[in-house]
N, C-alpha and C positions, 0 to 999 in steps of 0.2 A: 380648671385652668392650672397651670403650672407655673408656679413663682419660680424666676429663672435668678432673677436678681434683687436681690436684698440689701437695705439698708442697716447699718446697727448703730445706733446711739447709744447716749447713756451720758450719767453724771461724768463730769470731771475730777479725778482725784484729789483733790482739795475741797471740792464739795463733798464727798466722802471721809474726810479728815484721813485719806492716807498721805502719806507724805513718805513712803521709802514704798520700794516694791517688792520686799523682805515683809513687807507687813502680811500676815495669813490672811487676811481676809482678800488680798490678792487670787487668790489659790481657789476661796470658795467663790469668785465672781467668775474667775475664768472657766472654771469648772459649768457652772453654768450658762455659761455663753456659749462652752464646747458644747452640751447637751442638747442644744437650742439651735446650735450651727449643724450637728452631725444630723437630728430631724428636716432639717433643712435642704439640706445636700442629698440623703437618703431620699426624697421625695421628688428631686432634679434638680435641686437649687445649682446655678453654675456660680453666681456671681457675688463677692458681696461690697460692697460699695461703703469707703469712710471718708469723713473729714482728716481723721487723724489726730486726735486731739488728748492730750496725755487724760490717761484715767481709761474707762470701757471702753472706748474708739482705740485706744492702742492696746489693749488688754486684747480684745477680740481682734486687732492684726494679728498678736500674738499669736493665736489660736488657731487662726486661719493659715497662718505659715505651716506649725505643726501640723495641723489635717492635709496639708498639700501634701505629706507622705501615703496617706491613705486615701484620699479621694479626690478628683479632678475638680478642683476649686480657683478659680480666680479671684484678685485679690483689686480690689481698684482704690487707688489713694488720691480724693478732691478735696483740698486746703479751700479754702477761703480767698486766698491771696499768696504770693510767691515771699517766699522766706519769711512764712508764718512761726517758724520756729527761731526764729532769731532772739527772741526775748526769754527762752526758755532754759532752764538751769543746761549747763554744758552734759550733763549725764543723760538728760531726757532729750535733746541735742542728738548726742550720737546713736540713743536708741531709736530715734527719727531716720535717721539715714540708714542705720540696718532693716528698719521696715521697710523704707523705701526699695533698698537693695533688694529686695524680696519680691516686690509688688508689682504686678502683671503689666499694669497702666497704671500711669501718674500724669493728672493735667491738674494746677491751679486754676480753679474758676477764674480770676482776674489777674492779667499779668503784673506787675508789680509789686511793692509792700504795700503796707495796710494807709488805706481811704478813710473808714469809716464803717460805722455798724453795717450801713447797707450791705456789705459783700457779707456778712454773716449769713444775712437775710436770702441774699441773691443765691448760697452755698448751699441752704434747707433746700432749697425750692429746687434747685437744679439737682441735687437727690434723689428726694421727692420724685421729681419729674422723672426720674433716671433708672427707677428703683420700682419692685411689682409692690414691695412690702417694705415693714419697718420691724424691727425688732430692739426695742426701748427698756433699757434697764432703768425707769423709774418713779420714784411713789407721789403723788400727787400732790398729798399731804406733805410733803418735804420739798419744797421749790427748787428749783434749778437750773440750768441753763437749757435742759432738754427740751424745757418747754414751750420756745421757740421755734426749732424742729415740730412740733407737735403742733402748732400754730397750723403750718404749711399741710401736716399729714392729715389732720380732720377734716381741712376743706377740699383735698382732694377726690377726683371719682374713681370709685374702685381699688380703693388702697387700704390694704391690712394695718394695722396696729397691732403687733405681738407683744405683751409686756414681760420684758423679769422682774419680779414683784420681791418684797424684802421671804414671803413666806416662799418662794422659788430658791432663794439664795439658801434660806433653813433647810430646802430641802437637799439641797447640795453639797453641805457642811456635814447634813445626817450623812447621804450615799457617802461623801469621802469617810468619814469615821467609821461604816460600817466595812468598809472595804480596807478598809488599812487601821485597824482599831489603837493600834502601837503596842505598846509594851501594855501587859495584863497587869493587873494591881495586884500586889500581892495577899493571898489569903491569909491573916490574920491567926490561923488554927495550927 
């Protein structure tokens, strides 16, 4: 069978303690989301499907905009609820509406602002439901918010689970350093 449409999750940026997008480890998440996305795509993937949510969910928009130069990729953006970004710092604010600006399709699950948990709930599920597959940036051992998401993707029929795992992320930081090693260190003799 051929996964046409994909899900990605993942921690949020403050559950990662990044706090700037200047932070490197920015660099080695994306990198392997692209890796993850381009097998994806390469395979037939057409579609991938976000909340949107600062941290891996806008990292892998990120991602998915730049591969729109190389591969026929659509990009779909489902919020939770309408003017989910309203409470978010002004900078992450506007990097919202440049994904937006980007993004193939944009529907809020629920018209509105924010109810209550349930439209979080109702958001996994209508993903989920929306999506062949999941592709999940996270460790078990380390709690999170993904794990909500993953609530809805275990009990569903026929639905993949992809993980990026922290030894995926290593592997990512190796390919970037071996490919771009920088400046040599100098010999000593």
């Amino acid at each position: 069978m051929i996964v046409k449409r994909m899900a990605v999750t993942g921690y949020k940026s403050h559950e990662l303690g990044i706090f700037s997008e200047k932070d490197e480890r920015v660099t080695y998440i994306k990198e392997a989301i692209r890796q993850r996305l381009v097998a994806f795509l390469e395979e037939g993937g057409e579609w991938v499907l976000l909340s949107c949510q600062p941290g891996v969910e806008f990292w892998t928009a990120e991602v998915v905009i730049e591969l729109k130069q190389e591969y026929s990729v659509s990009l779909a953006i489902l919020p939770p609820f309408e003017g989910v970004e309203e409470r978010w710092p002004e900078h992450i604010q506007l990097a919202y509406q440049e994904i937006l600006s980007e993004a193939d399709f944009f529907k809020a699950i629920y018209k509105g602002g924010y109810k209550g948990p349930f439209q979080f709930k109702a958001k996994d599920r209508f993903i989920v439901e929306h999506t062949d597959k999941a592709l999940v940036l996270y460790d078990e051992e380390t709690p999170g918010t993904p794990k909500f998401f993953l609530e809805f993707a275990r009990v569903a029929d026929d639905y993949e689970v992809e993980w990026i795992t922290p030894e995926d992320l290593q592997e990512a930081v190796e390919d970037m350093q071996w490919s771009d090693p920088g400046t040599p260190e100098e010999d000593p003799h």
